[in-house]
PyMOL Python script that loads the backbone (N, CA, C, O; Angstrom):
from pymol import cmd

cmd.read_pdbstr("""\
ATOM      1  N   UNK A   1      16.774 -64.776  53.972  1.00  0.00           N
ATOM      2  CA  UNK A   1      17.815 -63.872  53.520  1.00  0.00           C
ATOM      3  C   UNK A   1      19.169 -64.551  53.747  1.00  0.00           C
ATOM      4  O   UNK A   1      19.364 -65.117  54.823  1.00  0.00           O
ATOM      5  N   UNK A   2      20.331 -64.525  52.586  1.00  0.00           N
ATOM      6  CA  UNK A   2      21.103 -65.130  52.816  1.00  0.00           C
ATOM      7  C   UNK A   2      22.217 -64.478  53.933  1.00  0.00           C
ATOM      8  O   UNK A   2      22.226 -63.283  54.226  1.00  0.00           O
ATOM      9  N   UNK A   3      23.311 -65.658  54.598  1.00  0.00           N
ATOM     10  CA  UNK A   3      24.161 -64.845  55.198  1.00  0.00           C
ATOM     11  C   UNK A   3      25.222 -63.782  54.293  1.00  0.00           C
ATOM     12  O   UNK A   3      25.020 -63.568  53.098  1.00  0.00           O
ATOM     13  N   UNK A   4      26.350 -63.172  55.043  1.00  0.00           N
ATOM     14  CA  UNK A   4      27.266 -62.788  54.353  1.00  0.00           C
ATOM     15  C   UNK A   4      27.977 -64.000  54.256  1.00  0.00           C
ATOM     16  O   UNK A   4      28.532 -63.864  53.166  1.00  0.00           O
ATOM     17  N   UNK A   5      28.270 -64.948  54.637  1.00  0.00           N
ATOM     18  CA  UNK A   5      29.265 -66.020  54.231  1.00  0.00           C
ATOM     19  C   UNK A   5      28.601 -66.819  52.680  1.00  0.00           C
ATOM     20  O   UNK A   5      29.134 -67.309  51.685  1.00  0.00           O
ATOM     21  N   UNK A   6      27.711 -66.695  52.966  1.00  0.00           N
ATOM     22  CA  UNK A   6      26.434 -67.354  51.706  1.00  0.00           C
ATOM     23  C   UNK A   6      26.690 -66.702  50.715  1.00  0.00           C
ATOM     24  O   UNK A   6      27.171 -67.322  49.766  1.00  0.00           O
ATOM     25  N   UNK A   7      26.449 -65.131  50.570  1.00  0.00           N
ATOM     26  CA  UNK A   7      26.626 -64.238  49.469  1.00  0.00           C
ATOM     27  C   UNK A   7      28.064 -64.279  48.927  1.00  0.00           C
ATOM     28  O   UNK A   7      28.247 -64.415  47.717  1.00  0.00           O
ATOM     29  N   UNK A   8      29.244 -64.148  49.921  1.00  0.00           N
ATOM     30  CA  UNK A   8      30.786 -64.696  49.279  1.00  0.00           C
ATOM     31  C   UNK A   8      30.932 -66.024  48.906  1.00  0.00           C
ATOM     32  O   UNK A   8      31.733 -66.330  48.022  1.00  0.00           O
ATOM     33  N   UNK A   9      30.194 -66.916  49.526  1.00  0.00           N
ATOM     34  CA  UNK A   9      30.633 -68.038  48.378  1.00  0.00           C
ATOM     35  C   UNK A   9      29.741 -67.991  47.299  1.00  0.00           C
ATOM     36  O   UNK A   9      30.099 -68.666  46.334  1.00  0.00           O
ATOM     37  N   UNK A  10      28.931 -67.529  47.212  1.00  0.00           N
ATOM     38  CA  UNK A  10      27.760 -67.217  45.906  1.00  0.00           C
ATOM     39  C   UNK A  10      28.505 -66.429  45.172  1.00  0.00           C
ATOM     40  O   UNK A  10      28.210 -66.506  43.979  1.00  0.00           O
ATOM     41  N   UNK A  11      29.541 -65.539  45.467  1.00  0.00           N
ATOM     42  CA  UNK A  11      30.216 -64.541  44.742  1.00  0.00           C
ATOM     43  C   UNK A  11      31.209 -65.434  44.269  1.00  0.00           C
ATOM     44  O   UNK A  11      31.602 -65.131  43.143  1.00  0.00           O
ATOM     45  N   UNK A  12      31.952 -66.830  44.956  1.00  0.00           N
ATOM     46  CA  UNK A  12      33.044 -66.994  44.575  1.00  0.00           C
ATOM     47  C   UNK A  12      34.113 -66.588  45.303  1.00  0.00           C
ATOM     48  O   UNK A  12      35.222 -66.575  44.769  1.00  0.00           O
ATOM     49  N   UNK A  13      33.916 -66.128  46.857  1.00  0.00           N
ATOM     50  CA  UNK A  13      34.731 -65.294  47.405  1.00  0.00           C
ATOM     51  C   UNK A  13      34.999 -66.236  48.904  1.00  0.00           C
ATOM     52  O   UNK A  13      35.625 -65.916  49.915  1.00  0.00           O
ATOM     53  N   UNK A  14      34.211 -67.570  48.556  1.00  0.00           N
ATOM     54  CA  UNK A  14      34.491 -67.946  49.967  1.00  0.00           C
ATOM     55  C   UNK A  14      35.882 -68.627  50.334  1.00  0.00           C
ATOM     56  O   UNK A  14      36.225 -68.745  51.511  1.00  0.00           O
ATOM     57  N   UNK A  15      36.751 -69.116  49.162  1.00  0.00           N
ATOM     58  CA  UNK A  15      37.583 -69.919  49.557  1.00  0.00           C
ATOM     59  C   UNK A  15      38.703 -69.134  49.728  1.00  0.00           C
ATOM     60  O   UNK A  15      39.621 -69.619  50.390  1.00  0.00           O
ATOM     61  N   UNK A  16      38.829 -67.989  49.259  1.00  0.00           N
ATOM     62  CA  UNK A  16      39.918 -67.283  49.521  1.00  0.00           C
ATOM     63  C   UNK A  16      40.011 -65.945  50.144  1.00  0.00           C
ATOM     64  O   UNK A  16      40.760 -65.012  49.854  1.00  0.00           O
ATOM     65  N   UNK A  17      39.055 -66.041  51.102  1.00  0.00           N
ATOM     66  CA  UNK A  17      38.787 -64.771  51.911  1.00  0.00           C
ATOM     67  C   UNK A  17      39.516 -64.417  52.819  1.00  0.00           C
ATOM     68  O   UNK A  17      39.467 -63.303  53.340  1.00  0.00           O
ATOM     69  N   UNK A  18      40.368 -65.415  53.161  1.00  0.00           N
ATOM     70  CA  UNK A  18      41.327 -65.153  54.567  1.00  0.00           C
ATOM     71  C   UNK A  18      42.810 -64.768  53.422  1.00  0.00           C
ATOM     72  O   UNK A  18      43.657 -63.994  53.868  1.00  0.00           O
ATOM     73  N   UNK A  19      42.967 -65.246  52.272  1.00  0.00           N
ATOM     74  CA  UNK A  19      44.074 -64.179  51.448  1.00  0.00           C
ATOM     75  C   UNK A  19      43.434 -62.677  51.247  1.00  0.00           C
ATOM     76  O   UNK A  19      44.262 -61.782  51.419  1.00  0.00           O
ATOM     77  N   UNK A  20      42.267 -62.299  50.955  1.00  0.00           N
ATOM     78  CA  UNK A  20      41.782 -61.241  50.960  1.00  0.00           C
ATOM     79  C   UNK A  20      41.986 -60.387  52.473  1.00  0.00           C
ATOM     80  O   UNK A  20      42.736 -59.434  52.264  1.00  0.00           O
ATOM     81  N   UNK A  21      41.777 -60.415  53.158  1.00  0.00           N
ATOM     82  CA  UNK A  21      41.881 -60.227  54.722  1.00  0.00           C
ATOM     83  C   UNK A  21      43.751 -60.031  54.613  1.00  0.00           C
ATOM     84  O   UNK A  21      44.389 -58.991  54.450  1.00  0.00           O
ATOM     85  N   UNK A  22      44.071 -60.935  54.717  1.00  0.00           N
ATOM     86  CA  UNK A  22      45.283 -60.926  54.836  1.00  0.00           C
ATOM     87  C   UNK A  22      46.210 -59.660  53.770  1.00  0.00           C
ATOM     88  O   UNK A  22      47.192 -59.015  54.136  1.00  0.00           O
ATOM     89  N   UNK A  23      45.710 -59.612  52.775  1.00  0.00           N
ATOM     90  CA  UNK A  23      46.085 -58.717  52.187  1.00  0.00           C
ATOM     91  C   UNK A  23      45.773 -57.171  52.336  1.00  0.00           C
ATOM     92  O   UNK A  23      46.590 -56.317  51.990  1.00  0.00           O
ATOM     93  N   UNK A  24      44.192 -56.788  53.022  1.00  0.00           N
ATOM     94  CA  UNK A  24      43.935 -55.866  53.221  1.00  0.00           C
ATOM     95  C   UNK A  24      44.967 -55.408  54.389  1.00  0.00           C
ATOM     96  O   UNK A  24      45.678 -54.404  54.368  1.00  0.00           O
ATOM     97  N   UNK A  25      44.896 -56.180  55.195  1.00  0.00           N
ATOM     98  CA  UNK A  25      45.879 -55.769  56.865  1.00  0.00           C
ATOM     99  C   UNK A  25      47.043 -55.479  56.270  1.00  0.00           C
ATOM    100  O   UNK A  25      47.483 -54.383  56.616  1.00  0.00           O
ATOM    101  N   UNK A  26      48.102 -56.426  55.027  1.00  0.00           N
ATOM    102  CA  UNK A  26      48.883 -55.447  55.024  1.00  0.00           C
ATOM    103  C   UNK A  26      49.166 -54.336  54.332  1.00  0.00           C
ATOM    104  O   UNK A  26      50.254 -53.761  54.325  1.00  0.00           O
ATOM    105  N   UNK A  27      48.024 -53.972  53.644  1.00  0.00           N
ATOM    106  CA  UNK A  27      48.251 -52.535  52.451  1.00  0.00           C
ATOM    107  C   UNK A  27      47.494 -51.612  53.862  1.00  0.00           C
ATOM    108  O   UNK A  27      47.942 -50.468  53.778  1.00  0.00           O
ATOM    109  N   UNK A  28      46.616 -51.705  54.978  1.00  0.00           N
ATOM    110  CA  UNK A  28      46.565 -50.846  55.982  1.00  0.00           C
ATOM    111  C   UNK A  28      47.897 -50.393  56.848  1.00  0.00           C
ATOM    112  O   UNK A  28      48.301 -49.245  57.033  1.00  0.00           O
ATOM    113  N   UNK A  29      48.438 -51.586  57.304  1.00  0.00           N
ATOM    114  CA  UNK A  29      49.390 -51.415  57.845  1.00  0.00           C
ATOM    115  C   UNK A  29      50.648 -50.222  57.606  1.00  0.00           C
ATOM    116  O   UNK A  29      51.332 -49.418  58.240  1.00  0.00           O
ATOM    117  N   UNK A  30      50.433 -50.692  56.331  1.00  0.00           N
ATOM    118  CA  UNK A  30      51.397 -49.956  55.209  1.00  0.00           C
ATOM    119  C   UNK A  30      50.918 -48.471  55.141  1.00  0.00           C
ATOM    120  O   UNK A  30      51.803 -47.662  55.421  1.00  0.00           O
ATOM    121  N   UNK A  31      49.697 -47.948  54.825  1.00  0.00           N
ATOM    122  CA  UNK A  31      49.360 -46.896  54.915  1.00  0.00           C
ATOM    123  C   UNK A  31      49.607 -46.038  56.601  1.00  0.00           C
ATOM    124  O   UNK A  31      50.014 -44.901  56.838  1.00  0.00           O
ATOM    125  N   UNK A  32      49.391 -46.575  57.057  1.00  0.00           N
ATOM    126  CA  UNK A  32      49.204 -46.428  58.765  1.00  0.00           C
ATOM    127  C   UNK A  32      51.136 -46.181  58.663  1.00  0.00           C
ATOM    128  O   UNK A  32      51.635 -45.056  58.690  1.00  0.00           O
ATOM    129  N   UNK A  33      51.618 -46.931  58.598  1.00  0.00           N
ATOM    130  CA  UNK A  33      53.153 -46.321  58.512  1.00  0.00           C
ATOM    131  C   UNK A  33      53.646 -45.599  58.129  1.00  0.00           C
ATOM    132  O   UNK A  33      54.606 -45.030  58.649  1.00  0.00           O
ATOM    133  N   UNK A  34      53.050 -45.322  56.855  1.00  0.00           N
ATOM    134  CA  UNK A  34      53.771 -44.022  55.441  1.00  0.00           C
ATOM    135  C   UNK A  34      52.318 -42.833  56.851  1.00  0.00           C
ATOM    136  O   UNK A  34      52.358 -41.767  57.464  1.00  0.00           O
ATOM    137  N   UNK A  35      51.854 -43.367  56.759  1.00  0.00           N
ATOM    138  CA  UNK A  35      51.211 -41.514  58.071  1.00  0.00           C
ATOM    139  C   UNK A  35      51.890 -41.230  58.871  1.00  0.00           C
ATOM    140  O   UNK A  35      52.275 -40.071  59.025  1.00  0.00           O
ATOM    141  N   UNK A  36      52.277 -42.329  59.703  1.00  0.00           N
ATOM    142  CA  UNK A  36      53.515 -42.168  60.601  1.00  0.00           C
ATOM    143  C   UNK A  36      54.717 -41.356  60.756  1.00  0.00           C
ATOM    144  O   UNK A  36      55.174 -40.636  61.644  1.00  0.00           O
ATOM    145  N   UNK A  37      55.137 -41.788  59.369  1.00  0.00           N
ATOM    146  CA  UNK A  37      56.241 -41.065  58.863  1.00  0.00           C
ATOM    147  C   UNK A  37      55.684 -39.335  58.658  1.00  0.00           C
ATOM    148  O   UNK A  37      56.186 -38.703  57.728  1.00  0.00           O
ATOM    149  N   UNK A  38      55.032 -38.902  59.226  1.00  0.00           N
ATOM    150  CA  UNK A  38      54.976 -37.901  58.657  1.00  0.00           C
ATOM    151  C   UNK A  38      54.115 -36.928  59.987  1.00  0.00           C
ATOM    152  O   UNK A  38      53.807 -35.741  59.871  1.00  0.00           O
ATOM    153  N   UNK A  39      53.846 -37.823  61.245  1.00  0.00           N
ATOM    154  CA  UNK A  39      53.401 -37.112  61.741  1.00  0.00           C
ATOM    155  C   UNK A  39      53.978 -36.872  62.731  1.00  0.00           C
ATOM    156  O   UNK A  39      55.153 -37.190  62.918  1.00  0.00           O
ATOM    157  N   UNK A  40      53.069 -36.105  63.762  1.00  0.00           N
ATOM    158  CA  UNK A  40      54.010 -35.189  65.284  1.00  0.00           C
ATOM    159  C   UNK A  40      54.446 -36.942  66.074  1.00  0.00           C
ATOM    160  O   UNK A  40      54.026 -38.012  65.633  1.00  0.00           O
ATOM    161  N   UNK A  41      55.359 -36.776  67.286  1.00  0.00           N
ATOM    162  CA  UNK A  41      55.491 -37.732  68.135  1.00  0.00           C
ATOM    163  C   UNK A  41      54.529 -38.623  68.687  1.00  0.00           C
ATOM    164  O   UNK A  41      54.616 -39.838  68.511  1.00  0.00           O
ATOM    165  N   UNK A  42      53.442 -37.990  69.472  1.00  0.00           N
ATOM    166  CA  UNK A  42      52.351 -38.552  70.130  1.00  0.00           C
ATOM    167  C   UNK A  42      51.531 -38.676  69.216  1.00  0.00           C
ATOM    168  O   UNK A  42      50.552 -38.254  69.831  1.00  0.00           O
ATOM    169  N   UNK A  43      51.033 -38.997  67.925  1.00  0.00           N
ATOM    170  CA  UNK A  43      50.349 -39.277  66.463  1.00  0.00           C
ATOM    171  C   UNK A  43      51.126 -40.332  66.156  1.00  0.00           C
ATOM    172  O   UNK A  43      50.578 -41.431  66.073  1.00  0.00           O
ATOM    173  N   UNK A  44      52.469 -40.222  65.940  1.00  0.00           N
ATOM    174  CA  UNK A  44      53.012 -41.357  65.172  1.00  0.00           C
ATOM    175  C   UNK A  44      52.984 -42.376  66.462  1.00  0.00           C
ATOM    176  O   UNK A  44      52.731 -43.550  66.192  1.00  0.00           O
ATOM    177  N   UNK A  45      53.206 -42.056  67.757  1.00  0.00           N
ATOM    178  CA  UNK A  45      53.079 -43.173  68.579  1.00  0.00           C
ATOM    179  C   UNK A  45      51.870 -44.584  68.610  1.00  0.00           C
ATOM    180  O   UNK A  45      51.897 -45.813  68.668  1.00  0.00           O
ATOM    181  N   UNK A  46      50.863 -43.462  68.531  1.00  0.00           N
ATOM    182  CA  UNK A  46      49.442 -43.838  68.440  1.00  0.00           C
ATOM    183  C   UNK A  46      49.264 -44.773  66.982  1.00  0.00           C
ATOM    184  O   UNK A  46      48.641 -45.834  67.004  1.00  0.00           O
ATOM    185  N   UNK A  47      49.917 -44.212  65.674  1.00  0.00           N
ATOM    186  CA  UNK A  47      49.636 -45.046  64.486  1.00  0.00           C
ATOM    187  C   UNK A  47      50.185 -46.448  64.518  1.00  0.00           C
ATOM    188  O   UNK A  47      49.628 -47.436  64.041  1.00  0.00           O
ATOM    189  N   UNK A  48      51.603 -46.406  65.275  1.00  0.00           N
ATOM    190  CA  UNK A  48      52.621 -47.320  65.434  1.00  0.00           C
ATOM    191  C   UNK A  48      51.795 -48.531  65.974  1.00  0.00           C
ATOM    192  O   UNK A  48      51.825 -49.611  65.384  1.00  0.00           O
ATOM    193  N   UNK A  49      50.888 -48.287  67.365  1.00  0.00           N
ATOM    194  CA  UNK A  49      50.465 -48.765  68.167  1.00  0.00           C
ATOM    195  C   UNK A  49      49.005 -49.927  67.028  1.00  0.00           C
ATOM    196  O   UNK A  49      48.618 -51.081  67.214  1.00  0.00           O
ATOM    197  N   UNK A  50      48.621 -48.913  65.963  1.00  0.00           N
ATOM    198  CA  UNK A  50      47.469 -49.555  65.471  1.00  0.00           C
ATOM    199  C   UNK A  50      47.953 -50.636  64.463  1.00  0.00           C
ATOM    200  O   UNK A  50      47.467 -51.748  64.260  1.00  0.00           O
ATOM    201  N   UNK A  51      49.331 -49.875  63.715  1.00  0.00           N
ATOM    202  CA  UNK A  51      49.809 -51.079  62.904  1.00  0.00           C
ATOM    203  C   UNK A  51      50.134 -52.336  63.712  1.00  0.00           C
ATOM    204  O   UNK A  51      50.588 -53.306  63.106  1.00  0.00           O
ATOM    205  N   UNK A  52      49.984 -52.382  64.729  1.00  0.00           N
ATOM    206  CA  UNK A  52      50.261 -53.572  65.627  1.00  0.00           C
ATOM    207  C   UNK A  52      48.884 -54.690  65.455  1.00  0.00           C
ATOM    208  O   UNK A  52      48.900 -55.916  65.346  1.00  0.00           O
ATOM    209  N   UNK A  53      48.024 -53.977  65.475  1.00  0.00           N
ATOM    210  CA  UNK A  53      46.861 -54.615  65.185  1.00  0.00           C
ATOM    211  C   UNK A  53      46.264 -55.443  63.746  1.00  0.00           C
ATOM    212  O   UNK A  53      45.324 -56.229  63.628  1.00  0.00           O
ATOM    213  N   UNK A  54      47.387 -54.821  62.578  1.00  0.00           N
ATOM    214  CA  UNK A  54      47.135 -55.239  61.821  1.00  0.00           C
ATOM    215  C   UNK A  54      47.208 -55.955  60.733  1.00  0.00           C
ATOM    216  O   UNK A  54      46.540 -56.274  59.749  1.00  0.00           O
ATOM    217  N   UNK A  55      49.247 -56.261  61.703  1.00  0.00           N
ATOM    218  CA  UNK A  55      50.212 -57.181  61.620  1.00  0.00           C
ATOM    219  C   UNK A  55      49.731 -58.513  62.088  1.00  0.00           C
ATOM    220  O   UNK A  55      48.690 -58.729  62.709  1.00  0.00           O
ATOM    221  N   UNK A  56      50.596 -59.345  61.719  1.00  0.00           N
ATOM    222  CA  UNK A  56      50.289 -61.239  62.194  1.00  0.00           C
ATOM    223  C   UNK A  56      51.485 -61.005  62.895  1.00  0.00           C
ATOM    224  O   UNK A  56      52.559 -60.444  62.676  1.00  0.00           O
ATOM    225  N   UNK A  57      50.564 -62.051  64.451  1.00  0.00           N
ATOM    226  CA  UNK A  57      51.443 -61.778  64.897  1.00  0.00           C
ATOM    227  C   UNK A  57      52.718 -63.260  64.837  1.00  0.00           C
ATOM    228  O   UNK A  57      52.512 -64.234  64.113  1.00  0.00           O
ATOM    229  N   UNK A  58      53.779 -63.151  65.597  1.00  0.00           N
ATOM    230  CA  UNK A  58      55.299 -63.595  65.077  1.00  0.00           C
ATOM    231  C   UNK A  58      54.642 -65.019  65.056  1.00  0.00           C
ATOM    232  O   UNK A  58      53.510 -65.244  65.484  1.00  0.00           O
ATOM    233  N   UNK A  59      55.380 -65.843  64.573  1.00  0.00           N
ATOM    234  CA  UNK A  59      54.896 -67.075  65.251  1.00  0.00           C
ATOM    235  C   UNK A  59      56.014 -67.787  66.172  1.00  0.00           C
ATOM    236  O   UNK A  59      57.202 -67.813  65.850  1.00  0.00           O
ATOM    237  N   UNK A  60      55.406 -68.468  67.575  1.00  0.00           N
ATOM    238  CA  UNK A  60      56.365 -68.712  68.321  1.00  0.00           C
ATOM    239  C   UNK A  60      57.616 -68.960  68.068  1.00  0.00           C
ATOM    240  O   UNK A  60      57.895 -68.875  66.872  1.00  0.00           O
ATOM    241  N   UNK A  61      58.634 -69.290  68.900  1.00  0.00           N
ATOM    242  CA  UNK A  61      59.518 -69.448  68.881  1.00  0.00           C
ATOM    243  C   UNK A  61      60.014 -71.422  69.401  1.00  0.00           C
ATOM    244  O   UNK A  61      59.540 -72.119  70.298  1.00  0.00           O
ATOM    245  N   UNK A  62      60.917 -71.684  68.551  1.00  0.00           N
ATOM    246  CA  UNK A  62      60.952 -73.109  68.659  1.00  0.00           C
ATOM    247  C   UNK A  62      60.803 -74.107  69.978  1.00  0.00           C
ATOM    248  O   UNK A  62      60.070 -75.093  70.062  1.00  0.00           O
ATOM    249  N   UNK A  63      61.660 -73.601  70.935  1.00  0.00           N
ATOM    250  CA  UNK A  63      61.415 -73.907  71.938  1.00  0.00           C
ATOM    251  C   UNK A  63      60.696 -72.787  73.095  1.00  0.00           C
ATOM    252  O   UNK A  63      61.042 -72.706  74.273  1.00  0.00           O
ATOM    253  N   UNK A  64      59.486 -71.863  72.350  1.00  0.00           N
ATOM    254  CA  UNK A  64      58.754 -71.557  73.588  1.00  0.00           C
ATOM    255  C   UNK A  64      57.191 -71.748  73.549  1.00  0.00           C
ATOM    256  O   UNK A  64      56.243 -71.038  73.214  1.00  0.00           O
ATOM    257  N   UNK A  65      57.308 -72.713  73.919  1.00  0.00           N
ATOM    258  CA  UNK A  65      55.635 -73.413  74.026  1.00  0.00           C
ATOM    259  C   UNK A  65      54.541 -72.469  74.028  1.00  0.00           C
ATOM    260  O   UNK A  65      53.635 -72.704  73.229  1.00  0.00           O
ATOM    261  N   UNK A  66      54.451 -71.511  74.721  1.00  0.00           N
ATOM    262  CA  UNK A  66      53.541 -70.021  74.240  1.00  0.00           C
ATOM    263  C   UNK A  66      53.656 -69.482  73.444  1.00  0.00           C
ATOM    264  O   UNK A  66      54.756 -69.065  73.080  1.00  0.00           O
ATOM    265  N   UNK A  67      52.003 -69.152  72.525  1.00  0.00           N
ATOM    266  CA  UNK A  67      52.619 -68.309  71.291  1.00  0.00           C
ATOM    267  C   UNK A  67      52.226 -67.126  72.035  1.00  0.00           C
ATOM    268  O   UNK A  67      51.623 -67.040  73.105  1.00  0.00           O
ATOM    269  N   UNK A  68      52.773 -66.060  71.113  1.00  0.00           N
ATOM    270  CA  UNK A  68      53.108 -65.310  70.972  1.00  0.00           C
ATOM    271  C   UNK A  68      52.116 -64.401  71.815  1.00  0.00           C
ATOM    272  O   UNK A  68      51.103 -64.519  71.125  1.00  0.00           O
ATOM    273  N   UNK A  69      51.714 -63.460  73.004  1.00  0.00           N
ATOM    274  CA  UNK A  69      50.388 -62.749  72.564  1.00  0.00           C
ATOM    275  C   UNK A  69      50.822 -60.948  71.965  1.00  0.00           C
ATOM    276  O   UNK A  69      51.884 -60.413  71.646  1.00  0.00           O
ATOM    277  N   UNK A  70      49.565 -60.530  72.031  1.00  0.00           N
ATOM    278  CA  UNK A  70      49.165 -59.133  71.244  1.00  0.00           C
ATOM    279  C   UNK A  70      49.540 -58.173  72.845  1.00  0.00           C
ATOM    280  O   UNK A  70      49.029 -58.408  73.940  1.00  0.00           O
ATOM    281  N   UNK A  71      50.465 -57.192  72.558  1.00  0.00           N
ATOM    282  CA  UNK A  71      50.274 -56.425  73.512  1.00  0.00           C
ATOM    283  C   UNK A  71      49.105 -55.305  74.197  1.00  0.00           C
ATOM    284  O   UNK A  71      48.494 -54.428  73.585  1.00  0.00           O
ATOM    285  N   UNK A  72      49.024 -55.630  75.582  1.00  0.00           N
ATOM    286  CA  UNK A  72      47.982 -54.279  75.986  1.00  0.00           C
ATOM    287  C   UNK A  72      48.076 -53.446  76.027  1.00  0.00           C
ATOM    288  O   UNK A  72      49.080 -52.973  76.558  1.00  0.00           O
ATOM    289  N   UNK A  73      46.912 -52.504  75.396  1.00  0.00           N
ATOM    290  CA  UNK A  73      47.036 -51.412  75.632  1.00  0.00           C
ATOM    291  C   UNK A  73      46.582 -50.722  76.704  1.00  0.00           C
ATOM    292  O   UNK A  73      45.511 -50.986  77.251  1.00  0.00           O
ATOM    293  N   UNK A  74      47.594 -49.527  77.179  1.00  0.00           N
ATOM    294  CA  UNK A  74      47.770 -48.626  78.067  1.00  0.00           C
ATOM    295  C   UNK A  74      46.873 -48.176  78.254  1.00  0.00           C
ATOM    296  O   UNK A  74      46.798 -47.269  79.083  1.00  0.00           O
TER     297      UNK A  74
END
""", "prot")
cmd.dss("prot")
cmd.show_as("cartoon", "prot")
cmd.util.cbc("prot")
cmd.orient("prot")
């Protein structure tokens, strides 16, 4: 049985799957914000918190040898 990586490049889907990905995170993101906008305090906190997840994150900064990390959650 083939893998899923097998079946996307059999589809044609293997070379550009990380633009696919990349694009899904940000039309989520995007949705996850427009909810935001619209909900109570402790809801929109919580959505805020997920669009974090589904953002890239920054890329370092010139002179700071650590990239960047993902904040913990509480």
């Amino acid at each position: 049985m083939p893998s899923g990586a097998e079946l996307l490049r059999s589809a044609g889907l293997g070379v550009g799957t990380m633009m696919l990905d990349d694009e899904f995170n940000r039309q989520r993101a995007k949705i996850l914000r427009d909810l935001a906008e619209q909900a109570d305090p402790f809801i929109r906190r919580r959505l805020l918190l997920l669009v974090e997840r589904y953002e890239p994150a920054p890329p370092p900064a010139p002179n700071d040898p650590q990239p960047a990390r993902p904040r913990k959650r509480r």
